[in-house]
C-alpha positions in Angstrom: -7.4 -1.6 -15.6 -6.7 -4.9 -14.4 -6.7 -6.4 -10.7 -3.4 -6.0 -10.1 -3.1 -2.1 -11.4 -6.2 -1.6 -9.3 -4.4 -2.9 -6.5 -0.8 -0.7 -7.2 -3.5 2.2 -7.3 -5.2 1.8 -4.1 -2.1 1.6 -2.4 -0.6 4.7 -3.7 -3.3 6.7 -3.5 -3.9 5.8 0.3 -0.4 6.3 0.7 -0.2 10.0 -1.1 -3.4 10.8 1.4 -1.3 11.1 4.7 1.8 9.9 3.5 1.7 6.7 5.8 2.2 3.1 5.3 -0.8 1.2 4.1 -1.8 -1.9 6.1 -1.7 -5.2 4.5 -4.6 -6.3 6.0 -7.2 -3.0 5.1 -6.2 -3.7 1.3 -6.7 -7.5 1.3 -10.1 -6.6 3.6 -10.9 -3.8 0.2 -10.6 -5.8 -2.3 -11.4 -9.7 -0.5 -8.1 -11.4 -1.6 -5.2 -12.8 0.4 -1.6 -11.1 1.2 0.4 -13.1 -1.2 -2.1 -11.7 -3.5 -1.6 -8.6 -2.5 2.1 -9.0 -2.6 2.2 -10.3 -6.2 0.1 -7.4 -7.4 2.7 -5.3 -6.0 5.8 -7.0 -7.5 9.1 -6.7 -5.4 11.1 -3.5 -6.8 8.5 -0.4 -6.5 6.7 -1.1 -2.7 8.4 -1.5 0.2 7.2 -3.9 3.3 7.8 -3.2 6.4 6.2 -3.7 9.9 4.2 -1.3 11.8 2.7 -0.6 15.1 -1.4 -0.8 14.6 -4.1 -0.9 17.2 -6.0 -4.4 17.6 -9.5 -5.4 19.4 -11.6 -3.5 21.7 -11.3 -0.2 22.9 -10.8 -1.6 26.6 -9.3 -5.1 25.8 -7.0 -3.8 22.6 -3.5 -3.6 22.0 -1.1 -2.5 19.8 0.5 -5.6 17.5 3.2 -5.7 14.9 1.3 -5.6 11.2 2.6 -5.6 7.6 2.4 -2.9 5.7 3.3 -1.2 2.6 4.6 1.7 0.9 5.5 2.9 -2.7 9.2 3.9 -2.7 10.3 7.0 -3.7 11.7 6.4 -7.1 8.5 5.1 -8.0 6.9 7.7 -7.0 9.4 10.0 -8.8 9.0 7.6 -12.3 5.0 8.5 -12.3 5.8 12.5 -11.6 8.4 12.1 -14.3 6.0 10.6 -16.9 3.0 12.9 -16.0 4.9 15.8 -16.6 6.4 14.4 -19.8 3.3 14.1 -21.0 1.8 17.7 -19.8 4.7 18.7 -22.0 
């Protein structure tokens, strides 16, 4: 499995965990790369990017800030079902 896959991976299993948005920022901290990195291993037609609410800093001088994150979409999630099953077959 190559860097990229690894990456694809990650993100969907983290996602499939609670069914939340991944941040950006915990997979680029996971596997020490950059977010264009991140967003190239992720291509542009199976994740999703949005923006999310996340808690920054200290527990007494934090607040929340706007972060990227990302999410498979549901077709893609659908295409590995499909194929799992196809091959269970």
């Amino acid at each position: 499995m190559n860097r990229n896959e690894t990456i694809r991976a990650f993100v969907l299993n983290a996602y499939l965990k609670n069914f939340q948005a991944v941040f950006v920022a915990d997979v680029m901290k996971e596997f020490s790369t950059s977010a264009v990195a991140v967003r190239n291993a992720l291509g542009y037609d199976d994740f999703l990017f949005e923006q999310d609410s996340r808690w920054s800093g200290g527990n007494l001088t934090g607040k929340y800030v706007l972060a990227p994150c990302v999410e498979p979409n549901k077709i893609y999630i659908a295409k590995l079902l499909k194929g799992v099953y196809a091959k269970t077959d």
